[in-house]
Each structure stands twice: as C-alpha cells, then as structure tokens.
N, C-alpha and C positions, 0 to 999 in steps of 0.2 A: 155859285158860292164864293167861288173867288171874289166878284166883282163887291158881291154886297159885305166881305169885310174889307176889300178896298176903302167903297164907300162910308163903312161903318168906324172904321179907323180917319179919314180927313174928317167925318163932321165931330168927331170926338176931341182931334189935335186942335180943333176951330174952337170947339165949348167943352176942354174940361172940366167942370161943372157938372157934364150930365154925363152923372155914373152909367145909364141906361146902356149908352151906346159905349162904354168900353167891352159891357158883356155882351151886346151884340157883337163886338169885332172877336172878341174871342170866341165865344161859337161859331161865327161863322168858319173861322182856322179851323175850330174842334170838330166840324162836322166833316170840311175834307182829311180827316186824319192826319190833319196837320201839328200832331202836339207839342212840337218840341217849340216850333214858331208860335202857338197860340199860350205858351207858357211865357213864353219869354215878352207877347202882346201884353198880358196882364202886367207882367213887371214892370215893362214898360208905361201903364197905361195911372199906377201905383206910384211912379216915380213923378209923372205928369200933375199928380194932385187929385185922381178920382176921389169922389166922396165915397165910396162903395170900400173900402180897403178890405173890410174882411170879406165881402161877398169873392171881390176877387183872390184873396190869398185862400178862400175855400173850393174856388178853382183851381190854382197853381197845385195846392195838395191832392186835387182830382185829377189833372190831370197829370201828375208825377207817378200815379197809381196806375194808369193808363198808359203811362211809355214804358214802366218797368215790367207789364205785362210778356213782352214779345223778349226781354234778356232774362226773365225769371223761368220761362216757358225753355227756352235754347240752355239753361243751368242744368235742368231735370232733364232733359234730354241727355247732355254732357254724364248729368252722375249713369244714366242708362249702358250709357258706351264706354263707362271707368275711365272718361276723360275728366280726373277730377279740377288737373290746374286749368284747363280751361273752363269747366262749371265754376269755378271761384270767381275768373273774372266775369263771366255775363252774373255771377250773382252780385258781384261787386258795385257793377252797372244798374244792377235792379235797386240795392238801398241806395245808393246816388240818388236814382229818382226819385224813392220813396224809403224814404228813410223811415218811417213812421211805423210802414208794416212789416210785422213780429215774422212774420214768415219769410219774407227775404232775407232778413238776418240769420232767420235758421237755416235754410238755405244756401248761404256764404258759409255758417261755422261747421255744415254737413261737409261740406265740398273741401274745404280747410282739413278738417279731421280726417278725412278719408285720402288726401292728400298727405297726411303728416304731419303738415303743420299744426304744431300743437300750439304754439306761443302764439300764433295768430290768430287761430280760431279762441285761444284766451281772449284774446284782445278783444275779437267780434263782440263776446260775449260781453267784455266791458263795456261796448261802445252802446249794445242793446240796454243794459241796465242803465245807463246814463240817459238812455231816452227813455225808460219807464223802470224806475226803481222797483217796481211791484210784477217783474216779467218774473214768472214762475220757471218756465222756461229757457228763459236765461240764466236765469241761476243755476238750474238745476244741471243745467248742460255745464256750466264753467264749472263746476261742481266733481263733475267727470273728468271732464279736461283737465283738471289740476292736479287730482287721483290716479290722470293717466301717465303726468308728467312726476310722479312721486309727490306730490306738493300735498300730503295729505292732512297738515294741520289746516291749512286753507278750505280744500275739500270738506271737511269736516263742518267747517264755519256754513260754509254756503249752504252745505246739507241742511246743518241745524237754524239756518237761516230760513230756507225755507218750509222745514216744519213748523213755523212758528206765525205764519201766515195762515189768519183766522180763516181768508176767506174760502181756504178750500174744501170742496165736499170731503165724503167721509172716503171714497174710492184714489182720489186728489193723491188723501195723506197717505193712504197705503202706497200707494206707486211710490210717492220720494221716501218711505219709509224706507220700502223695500231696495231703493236704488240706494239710500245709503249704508244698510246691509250688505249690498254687493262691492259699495266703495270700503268696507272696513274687512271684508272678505281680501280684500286685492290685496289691500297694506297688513294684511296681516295681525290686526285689530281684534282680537276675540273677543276682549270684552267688551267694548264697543259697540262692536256687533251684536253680542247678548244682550247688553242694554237696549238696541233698539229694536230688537225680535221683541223685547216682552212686551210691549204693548199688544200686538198682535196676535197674543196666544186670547188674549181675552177680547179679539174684537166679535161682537157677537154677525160683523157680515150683513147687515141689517138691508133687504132688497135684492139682495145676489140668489141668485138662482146654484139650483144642484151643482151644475157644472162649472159656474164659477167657484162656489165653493171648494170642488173636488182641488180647481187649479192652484188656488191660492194656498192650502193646506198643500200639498203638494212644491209649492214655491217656499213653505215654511219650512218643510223639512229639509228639501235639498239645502238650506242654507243652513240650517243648523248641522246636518253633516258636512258641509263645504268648512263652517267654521272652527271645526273639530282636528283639523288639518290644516289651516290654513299659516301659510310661514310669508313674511316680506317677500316679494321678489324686485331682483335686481331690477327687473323693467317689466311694463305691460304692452301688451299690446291688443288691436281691434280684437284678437280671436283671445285671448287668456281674457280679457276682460271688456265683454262685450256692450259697445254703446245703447247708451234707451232706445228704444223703439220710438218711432215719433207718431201718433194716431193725428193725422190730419181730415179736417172737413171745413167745406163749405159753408158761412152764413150769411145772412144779412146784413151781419157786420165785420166781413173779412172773413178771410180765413185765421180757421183757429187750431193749437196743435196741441196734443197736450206729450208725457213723456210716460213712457209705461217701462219697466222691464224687458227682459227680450224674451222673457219665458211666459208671461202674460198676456202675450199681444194679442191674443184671439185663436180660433183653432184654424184659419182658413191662413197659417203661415211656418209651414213647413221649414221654412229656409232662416227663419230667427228662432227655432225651437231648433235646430242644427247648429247655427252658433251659439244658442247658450250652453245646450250640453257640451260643445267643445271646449270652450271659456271653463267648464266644472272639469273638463278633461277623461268626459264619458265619450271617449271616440267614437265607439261601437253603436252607442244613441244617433251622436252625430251623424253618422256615415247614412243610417237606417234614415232619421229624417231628411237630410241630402238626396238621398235617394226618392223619396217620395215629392220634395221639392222638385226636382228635376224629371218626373213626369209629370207633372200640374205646368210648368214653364221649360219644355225640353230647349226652348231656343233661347233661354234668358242666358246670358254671357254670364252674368254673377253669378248665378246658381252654378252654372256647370264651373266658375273656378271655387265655387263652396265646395263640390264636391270632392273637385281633385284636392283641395285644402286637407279633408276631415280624411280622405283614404290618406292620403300622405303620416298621418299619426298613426292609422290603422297598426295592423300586423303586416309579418313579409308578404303575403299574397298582398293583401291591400294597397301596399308603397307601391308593388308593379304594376299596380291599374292605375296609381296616380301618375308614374313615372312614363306609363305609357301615353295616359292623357294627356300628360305635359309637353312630352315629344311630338306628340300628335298637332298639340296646339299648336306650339313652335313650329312646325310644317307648316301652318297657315299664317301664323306671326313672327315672322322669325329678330324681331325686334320689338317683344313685348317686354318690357323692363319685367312687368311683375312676373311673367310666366320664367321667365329665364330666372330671376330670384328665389322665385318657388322651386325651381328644379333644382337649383344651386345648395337652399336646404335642404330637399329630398336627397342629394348626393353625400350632402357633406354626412347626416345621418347615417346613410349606407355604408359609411368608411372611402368614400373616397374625393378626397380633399382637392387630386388636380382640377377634375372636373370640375369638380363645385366651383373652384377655384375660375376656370373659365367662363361658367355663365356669369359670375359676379363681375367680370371685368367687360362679357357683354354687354350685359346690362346697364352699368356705368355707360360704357360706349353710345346708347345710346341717347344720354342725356335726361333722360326720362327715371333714371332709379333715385331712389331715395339716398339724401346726403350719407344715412349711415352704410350704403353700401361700402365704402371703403373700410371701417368694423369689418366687416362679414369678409370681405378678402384679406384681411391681417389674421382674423382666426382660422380661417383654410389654408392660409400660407404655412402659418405655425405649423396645422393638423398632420401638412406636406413635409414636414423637416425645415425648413426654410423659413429661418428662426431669424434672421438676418432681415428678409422682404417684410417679416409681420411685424416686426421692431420698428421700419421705416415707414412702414403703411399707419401705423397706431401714432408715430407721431406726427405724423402730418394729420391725423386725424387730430391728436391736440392742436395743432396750427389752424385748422378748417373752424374748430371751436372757437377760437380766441379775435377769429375773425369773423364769427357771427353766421356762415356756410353751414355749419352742422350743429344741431345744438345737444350739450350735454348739460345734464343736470349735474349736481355737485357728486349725486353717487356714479352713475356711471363715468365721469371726468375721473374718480377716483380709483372705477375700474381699469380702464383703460390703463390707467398712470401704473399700475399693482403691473398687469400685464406685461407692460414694460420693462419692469422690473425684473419680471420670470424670465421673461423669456430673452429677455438680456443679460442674462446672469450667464457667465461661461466660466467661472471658477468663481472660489469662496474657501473663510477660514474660516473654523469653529475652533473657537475655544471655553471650556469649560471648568468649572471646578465646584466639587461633591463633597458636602461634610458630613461626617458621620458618629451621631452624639455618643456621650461614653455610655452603656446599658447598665442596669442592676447586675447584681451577682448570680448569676447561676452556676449549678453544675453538671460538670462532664464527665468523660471520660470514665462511665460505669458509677459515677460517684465518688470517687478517688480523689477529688480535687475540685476545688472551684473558682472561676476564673471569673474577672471582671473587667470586659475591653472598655478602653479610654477612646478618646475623642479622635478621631482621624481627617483628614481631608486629601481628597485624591482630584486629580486634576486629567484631561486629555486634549490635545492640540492636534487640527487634524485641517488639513489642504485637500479642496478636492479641484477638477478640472473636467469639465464636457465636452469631450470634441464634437464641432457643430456634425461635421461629417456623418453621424454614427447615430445621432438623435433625431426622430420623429413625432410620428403621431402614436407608434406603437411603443414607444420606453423614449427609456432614459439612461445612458451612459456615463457613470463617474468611477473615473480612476483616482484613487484617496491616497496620502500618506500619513501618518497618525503616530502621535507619541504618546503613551499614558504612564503614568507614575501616581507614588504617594508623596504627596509633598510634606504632610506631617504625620507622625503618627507619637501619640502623648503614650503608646502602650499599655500594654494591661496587665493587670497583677494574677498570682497565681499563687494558690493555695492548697498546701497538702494536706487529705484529710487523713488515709491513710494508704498504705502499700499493700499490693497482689502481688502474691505468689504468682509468675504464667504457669510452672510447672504443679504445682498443686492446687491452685485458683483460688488460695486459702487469705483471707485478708488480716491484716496487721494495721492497726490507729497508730498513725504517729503520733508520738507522746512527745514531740519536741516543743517548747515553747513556740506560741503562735509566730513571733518576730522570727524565730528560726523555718517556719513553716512555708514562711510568706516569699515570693520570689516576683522579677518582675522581668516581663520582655516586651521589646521593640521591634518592628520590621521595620526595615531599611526603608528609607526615605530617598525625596530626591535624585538626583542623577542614579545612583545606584539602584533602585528602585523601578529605571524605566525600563517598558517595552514599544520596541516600534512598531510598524507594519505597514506595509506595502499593498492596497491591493485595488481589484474596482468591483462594482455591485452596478445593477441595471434595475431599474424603475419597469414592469410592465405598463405600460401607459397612464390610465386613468383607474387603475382596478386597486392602488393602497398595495400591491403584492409586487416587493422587489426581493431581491435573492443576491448572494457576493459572495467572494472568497479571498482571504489575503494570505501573503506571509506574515508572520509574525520573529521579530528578530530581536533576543533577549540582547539587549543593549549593556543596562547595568548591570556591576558585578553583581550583585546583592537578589537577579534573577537568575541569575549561572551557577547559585553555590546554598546549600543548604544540608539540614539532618538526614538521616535516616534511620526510620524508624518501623520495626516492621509493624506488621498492622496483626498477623499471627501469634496465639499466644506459642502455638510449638515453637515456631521460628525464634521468637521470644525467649522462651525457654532455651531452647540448646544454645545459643548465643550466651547466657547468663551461667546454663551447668557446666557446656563443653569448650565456652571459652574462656569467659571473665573467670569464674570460680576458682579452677585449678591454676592461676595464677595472681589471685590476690587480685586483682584487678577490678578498674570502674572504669567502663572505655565509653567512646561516642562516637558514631559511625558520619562522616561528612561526604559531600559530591560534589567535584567542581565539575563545569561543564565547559569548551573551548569556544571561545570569543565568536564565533559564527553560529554559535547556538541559536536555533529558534527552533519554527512549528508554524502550522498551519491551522486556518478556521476557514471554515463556511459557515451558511445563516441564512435562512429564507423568515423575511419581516413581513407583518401584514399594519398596515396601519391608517388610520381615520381621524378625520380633524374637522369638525363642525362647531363654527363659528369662533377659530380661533384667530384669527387677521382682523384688522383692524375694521369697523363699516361707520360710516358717517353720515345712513339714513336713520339710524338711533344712536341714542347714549350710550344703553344699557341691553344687553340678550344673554341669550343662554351660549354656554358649550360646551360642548361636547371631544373627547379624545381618547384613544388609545392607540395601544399598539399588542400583538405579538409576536415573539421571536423563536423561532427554535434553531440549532445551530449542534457541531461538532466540530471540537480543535483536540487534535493528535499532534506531537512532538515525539521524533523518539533521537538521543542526540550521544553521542560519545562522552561517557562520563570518565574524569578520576575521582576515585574512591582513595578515601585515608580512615584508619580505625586510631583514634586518639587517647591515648590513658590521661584520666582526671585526675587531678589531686582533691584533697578532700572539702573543697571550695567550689569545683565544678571547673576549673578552669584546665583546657587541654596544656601538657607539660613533656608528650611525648608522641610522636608516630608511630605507632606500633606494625602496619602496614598501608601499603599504599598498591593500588589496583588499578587494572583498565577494563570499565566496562560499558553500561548503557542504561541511560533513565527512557523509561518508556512511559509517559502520560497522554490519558483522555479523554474527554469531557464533556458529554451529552447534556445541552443544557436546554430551557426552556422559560421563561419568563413574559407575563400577560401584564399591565396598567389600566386604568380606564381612570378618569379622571370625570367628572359632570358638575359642572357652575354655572354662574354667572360673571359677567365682565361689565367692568360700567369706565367709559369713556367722561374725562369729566370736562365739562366745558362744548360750546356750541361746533367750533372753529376745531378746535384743536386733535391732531389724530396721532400723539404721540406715545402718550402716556395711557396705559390700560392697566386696572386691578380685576384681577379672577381669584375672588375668595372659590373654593371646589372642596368636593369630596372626593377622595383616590382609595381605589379599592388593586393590593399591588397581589403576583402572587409568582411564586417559582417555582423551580425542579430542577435541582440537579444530578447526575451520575459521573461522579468522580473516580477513574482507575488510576492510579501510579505503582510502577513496579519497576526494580532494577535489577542489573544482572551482573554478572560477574564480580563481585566485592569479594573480597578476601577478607575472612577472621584471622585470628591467629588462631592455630590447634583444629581448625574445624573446615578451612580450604573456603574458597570460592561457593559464593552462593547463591541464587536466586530468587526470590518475594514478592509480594505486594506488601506498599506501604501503608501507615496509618492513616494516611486523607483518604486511601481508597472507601469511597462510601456514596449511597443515595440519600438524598433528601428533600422535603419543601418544605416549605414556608409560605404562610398566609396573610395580610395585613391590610388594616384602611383605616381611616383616621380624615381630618378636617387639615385642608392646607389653604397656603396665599400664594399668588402669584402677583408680580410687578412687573409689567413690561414697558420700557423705551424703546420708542422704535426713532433712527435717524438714519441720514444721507437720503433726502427726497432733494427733489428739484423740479423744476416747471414738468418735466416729461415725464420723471419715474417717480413712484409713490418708496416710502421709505425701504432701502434696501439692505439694510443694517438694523439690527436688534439687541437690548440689552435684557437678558429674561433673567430676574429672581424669584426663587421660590420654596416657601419652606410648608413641611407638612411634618403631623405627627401622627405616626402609626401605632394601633397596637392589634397584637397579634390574635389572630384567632383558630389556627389550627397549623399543623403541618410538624412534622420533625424536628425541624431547629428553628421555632419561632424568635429565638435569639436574632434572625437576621432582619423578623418582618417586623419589629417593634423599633419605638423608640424615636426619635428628632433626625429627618432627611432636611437638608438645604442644597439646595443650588445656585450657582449661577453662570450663565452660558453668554457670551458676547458672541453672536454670529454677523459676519462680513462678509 
C-alpha cells in the first residue's frame, strides 16, 4: 500500500488534471490507517488544481470523522474515571477533527459541565449552534447552562426557543417542555412554570404505553408540588438541579442524542432517578435508589460517589455511612479533590469547621478542586471563629474573579462582597429616632378626666463592639453602650371631669368652666430626659435567639425626680383625712433620687428576617420580619422625699417635710412585631435604594410595680405604698406601613455596610387594655454604621 500511494501521488503531481489518481493516493494513505497524512494528501492534492474538489473535501470530512473516533472513544473513557479536565481536551481534539458531528460537541460540553466550567461549556454550545442553528440539542443544553449559571432571562429564551421548533415529535416537545419546567423550578418561577405545566395536563399521550403514562403523570405532579415551594436560590448545582439525561444511539447517519429529564430516562437507570429525587430534595428516595444503582454496577466509581452524595443529606445514622465511605475512599485516594470536598461538606454540616476546613485546603493542594474551593475555606474559617482568615480568603476570592480564575456571577459577587461586610464588621453605631403622633381623646383614670397626648419624638444612640477572641460559629458577642432620651415632647392636655371621694368613693362633677378644667403637661425632654446603659448581649449562632443584660444609669435630672402618687384609695384617703385636712392644706408628695441612680434589665430576643438585604438576581420579592422580646428591669435606688404645700394655682410654695427613703420599681415586659411585604429594587444596576410598602401586626404586655418607702407626712409619720403606674396591661395593633432604605459605604470588596432606614406605619387598635399605645401614626428613622 505504501508503494501504490507513492506511485499514485507522482503520477497525479505529473497530470493534475486527473482527479482519478488524487483519490487513489488518498485511499491508498486511508487504507494503511494513515489518516491524519491522507487528509492532508487531499488538501494537498485541492490546492494542486484537482477537478474532483468536492469528491475530495467529501473525503477530508470522512476522514476527520475517522481520526476523531480514537480522542472521542479516550473522552468517554475519561468521563468513566471522573477525569473530567482531561475528557474535555480528547473531546476538544475530537470536534478539531470533526467539527460537524453534534456528538463530540456534546461530548466536550458534558465534560465542560461536569468539570464546572460553565462559561465554557456556554460557549461549546455556541460554537454548536453556529454550526447548525436547528441543534435541538444545543440549545436545549445552553438552556441549562445558562439556568445553571442564574442567567434565567436567557434560559428562558432558549427554552421558549426551542419549543417553537415545528419539527419535533409530540415526545420531543414534552421532554423540553418538561426540561423547562425544571429550569423555572430552579429560579424560582411559579408562574412560569404553571404556564408551561398547562399544556401538558391536556396532552392526551397519544402511543405511550401504561407505564409511560404512569411516569409522565407522575413527572407532572412531582413538579407541580416542587413548584408550590419553590424560592430563587443563591446557586445551583449538578445535584439541586440536575442536568438532562442524554439518550444516545446509533444510525446510519451518525450518531444521534436526544435530551430527556432525569426522572424520565427509562426504568433500567437507577442512578438518574437518585439524582433527580435528590435535586427535589427527597433524600430518602435518593439513598433507596442509590442503593439499588449500586447493586446493578457495584464497581461503577460514579455510583458509589452517588451514594456516598445522597447518604451525606440523609439523617445522623446515614452521614456516618457516608462519612465512613469517604474515609474509606480516601484510604485509597488520599488526593481525590472531590472526595476530600465531599468530606469537607459532610464535616462542616456536623458542626465541625476545623476539619472541614483541612480537607478544603487539601483539596486545593492538590490542584485538582474547583476554583470555588477557596468560598468553601472562607465560610469554615468564619464557622471556626477566624473571622480575620475568612475576610482574607473571600477577598482574594474577589481578586481571583476579577482576573478571570474564578467565576462569579453578579449575585454570588454580591454575595461574597455582603459577607465581607459581616464578617468584617468589629464595631458599629446605631442611631435612631421614633415619632409618636398626637392620639384622640380619651378617658382615664376611672373616668375622672380625659387626656389627650401630643406629638413626641424619642431618639436612641448606641456603640456596640465584637471582640474577635470571643466569636464563633456558636454566637456572637457585643458589648453596647446606649443613650436614649426624648428629644420633643409637644405634651398633652388634661381634663377634669369630675372628683372621687378615696374615702367614700362618692363622686363630684366639676362644675368649673371648662378653660378652668383644662390643664396641660410636658415630660422632660433632652438632656434631662436621658438614660444610659452599659451592657453586652450574645447572639446564639444562627438560631435568631440572643439574650443580654445591662446597667442602666439614670443620667438626666428629669429621670431622678418625680410625683408620687399613691395608687391606694386607703392610702389616698388617710393622706387627705389625717394629713392635708386638719391643716387646711393641698400638698404634693415629690422624690429626688442621687446622681448614681440607675437599675438593671435583662431580655432574651428571638428574631427573623427573610428577604430583608438587598438581592440583585430580582427587582422586586417578598419579606418577611419579626421579632420577640420578653425581658425584666428592677431598680431599687435611695430616694429624698419632700411633701410640698400648694397655693391655690398648683404651684409648690412650701416644704412641709423632707425624708430619706427608697423608690423600688419593676417591669415584666413583653412585645411581639411581624411585619410581611414587598421590596422593589428600582433600576437594573443599582442596589442602593429599596421601598417595602408592608403590613405590621404590633402587640404588647406589660406589668408595671413602683413602690416607695420611708416618706414622711406631716401628722401621719413615715410611710410605705405602691404607686399609681403600678399596673398590667396590653395592647394590640396593625395597620399598612412604608419603608425607604439607603444603603452606602460599599467598595470593590465589601457590599454596602452603612444604611439609612425610613419608615412610617399607621396602626389601629384591636384589642388589649390601653389600646391608646397600639393606635395612631409610628415613624422612624434609623442611620446604622
């Protein structure tokens, strides 16, 4: 053979003219398996001037087909042994040769995919549809890929792209029906997904046997309960959202592949009916199929890491079968990138973060893990306390992005950047201030009088600080110092209706003109006004339940000095027969308290916050917040006492006595929020600005005792009481509010770590004891740094 394409090549270079003898010299190459030189004879023989051109370039495409056989055959091999990056390049070598055929390209973007590489396997898929706009296959796979990379307005196209291609059967259109169903499953698409289920409730199935029917109905429902739950997530992956099934055969014109579901593929495939239940997040399916996959192929390496996969979500018995399998593996690979990764999530799940933390960096080590392993070692650093490494780790993870090494899409870039932000935060100021509109008129005090509070505004200013030392995976430690005051108060008016007797409980109208009736008071404002406090509160981890206690240290005068008033009619009474009475007298009993006056609270908070931070894979979502508090602050502080005579204006004009004794106050309290909206983000780009119109349903309880001791009357000695605030009460409310948020201070690393929150709502009341508190106009506004 040699000799006679020798021969057949000189008499050809003698009379190019006769096409005959160029395809003699190239068979004769093509028969000793010579393809790579009998490819390159044609082109040669094409450049020379044969008249045969396409017979020959219908050989080069033949025999391109023929050399990609032996790197397309070594690809599937590679994906057998989950050498993916080397099955990418013999697939890479296979379209080189033959570009033409649909199945080396699938081939390459399998190899791609299961490698990670998502932008590339994108890419494949583009380079396939440029060589045949009508690749079904192609599309439907970039389709994925673009869904797997959040890209879902895309996804969607391609989807709807290829339901719109007449030529496929009626089974065709169900498979990308159903594959887009799964893609608006991922993204969190309901409707979407309703929309594309309906066709399929009415397909009448026309040629499908029982059992396919059974599966398909079956495939129908599971996604309709899948879509009933279905929320965005932050990222996907091969097992949460698992790739098509590829059904390949043989024909007489290539091979041919088509794309199925992975819950449809036939019944003889245990180990894709194991990832799709996992993918719907039915472990216990998973594990049971897994497990029958791996006696059908007890020595297939995929299966058995399926299985250790599906027990690792299991329950505690089940982690320890996977944790031992992993060990076990690792005993024979002890430089498997993915099995040390897998262990690594199996530990960090268990609670223990060093660990994890080690396989992640063997893993890296051996060159072999996925770019986002260094992600995965910044959040076990964090989980470790070591809030410092996972700050450093996360930013070099932005660096690795910006250089093309790791790719982040714009939500998880966004993630990362928030992260940053947390878990770099080591102190922070809040400051706030609370307005509280003026109420209608009611009345109190038995009926006696009716009061009408004015407009207030209260404010609170508070430092906190996290020693790194002290912070884990299990809490959170902040030591706070906080000042709260009223900064206005417009007062409220006060109106006598009529007088009680305490000693006979007999009542009297006053008959004074109303302008005489009418009186008004102010609480102290401002400086005089404030209370400090000192204290720290700890976060339990990730469970919303933190718990604290401070001092609290009455600062202003104007918290150190007030009435007293008893809350007793006896007490009442003898004060009025056996003191004031017998000497003509109208007194007022006052309490100053000494400059180091304070008290003490505690307070265990439970609290929840869904979808309240900014996201940038939508506009617009739901959210959700509350909190509850219940708590007890006791003060018991050295008081002076003064009994005051009034002249007939109210105004003190005399000390009648002055006393040493003691105010004892304390106050069981309890208060619940829940707030549910929406937030709309406006603008493509922009993640600064957010409105949350919501509904807030507020509600309280409290048990208020004050009692003082030792006051001295005149005539009647030294005394002891409870006062008038002594009392229980709630309050119920909810009403339609607005929320405006600015968020700033971001930069290339950290996503914004500064917020400006306004928010006003109107309540009114619906049940409780003094619905006076739950009604009426609340605003806010809070600058937190």
């Amino acid at each position: 053979m040699a000799e006679a394409a020798d021969k057949a090549e000189q008499a050809f270079r003698q009379q190019p003219q006769q096409g005959a003898w160029a395809v003699l010299w190239v068979a004769a190459l093509e028969a000793r398996q010579q393809f790579e030189q009998a490819e390159a004879a044609a082109a040669a023989a094409i450049q020379l001037g044969a008249p045969n051109v396409a017979d020959l370039q219908a050989k080069r495409v033949a025999l391109g087909r023929q050399r990609a056989v032996k790197p397309a055959q070594q690809g599937y091999q590679a994906l057998i042994e989950q050498d993916f990056a080397t099955a990418a390049g013999y697939a890479r070598q296979a379209v080189a040769y033959a570009p033409d055929v649909a199945s080396h390209r699938l081939l390459l973007m399998t190899a791609q995919l299961l490698d990670e590489q998502l932008p590339a396997a994108e890419a494949t898929a583009d380079a396939a549809l440029d060589n045949d706009s009508e690749d079904t296959v192609a599309l439907v796979m970039r389709a994925y890929l673009r869904q797997r990379q959040l890209h879902s307005a895309q996804a969607n196209a391609d989807f709807d792209a290829a339901l719109r291609q007449d030529w496929l059967d009626p089974q065709q259109q169900r498979n990308v029906r159903l594959l887009a169903v799964d893609a608006a499953i991922a993204a969190g698409d309901r409707a979407r997904g309703a929309r594309l289920l309906q066709p399929l409730h009415a397909d009448p199935l026309a040629g499908a046997d029982e059992t396919a029917r059974e599966q398909f109905g079956q495939a129908i429902a599971q996604r309709e309960k899948a879509l009933r739950s279905a929320r965005p997530a932050p990222s996907l992956t091969l097992a949460t959202y698992p790739a098509p099934f590829q059904q390949c055969r043989d024909t007489p014109y290539g091979t041919q592949c088509e794309l199925t579901p992975a819950d449809l593929q036939g019944s003889g495939s245990a180990a894709q009916r194991a990832y799709a239940a996992y993918g719907r997040r039915d472990y216990q399916e998973a594990i049971r199929e897994a497990q029958h996959a791996l006696q059908d192929n007890p020595d297939n390496g995929s299966v058995q890491n399926l299985l250790t996969t599906v027990l690792a979500a299991g329950d505690r018995a089940q982690r320890a079968q996977a944790r031992q399998r992993l060990d076990s593996a690792l005993g024979q690979r002890p430089t498997d990138a993915g099995l040390l990764m897998q262990r690594g999530y199996l530990q960090q799940r268990a609670g223990q973060p060093a660990q994890a933390l080690e396989d992640f960096r063997a893993a890296e080590a051996t060159g072999k893990a996925p770019p986002s392993v260094v992600l995965d070692q910044a959040y076990a650093s964090a989980a470790n306390g070591d809030n410092a490494q996972a700050v450093a780790l996360l930013r070099s993870a932005i660096d690795r992005a910006d250089q093309g090494a790791l790719p982040l899409d714009q939500a998880q870039r966004y993630t990362t950047r928030s992260s940053i932000a947390n878990l770099g935060r080591a102190w922070g100021i809040t400051a706030a201030a609370g307005y509280r509109g003026a109420r209608q008129a009611a009345s109190n005090l038995g009926g006696t009088a009716i009061s009408t509070p004015g407009d207030s505004v209260f404010s609170t200013l508070e430092a906190f600080w996290r020693p790194a030392a002290l912070n884990n995976r299990h809490g959170t430690l902040e030591a706070y110092a906080r000042a709260a005051n009223t900064l206005y108060d417009a007062g409220g008016t006060f109106e006598s209706v009529r007088a009680v007797d305490p000693c006979t409980g007999a009542a009297t109208e006053d008959a004074r003109a109303r302008a005489e009736r009418l009186s008004r008071s102010r609480s102290s404002a401002g400086w005089p006004s404030t209370v400090g406090a000192f204290g720290v509160r700890y976060a339990f981890g990730r469970t919303g339940l933190s718990a604290g206690i401070e001092r609290r240290q009455f600062l202003g005068s104007g918290t150190r000095s007030g009435g007293v008033y008893p809350d007793a009619a006896a007490i009442q009474c003898r004060i009025q027969r056996d003191s004031n009475q017998p000497q003509q007298l109208n007194t007022l009993a006052r309490y100053r308290l000494d400059g180091n006056a304070g008290g003490w609270l505690s307070y265990l908070t439970y609290g929840f916050y869904h979808g309240t931070g900014v996201r940038t894979d939508v506009n617009q979502w739901w959210t959700l917040s509350g909190y509850a508090q219940a708590g007890y602050s006791w003060d018991d502080n050295r008081a002076r006492f003064s009994v005051d005579r009034l002249d007939a204006s109210g105004a003190a004009v005399e000390t009648l006595r002055d006393s040493d004794g003691r105010l004892h106050r304390t106050q069981a309290f309890a208060a619940a929020e829940l707030r549910a909206g929406r937030s709309y983000r406006f603008g493509a780009e922009q993640t600064r600005w957010v409105l949350n119109p919501y509904l807030v349903v507020a509600t309280d309880w409290l048990d208020q005792r004050s009692r003082v001791s030792g006051i001295d009357y005149p005539l009647i000695g030294e005394q002891a009481f409870a006062l008038s605030d002594t009392q229980r009460s709630w309050s119920l409310g909810a009403g339609p509010g607005l929320g405006v948020r600015y968020w700033f201070r971001e930069d290339r690393y950290n996503a914004a770590r500064s917020s400006l929150d306004l928010s006003v709502q109107y309540r009114f009341a619906f049940g409780g004891g003094d619905p006076q508190r739950a009604k009426g106009l609340f605003a806010t506004a809070t600058l937190t740094y």
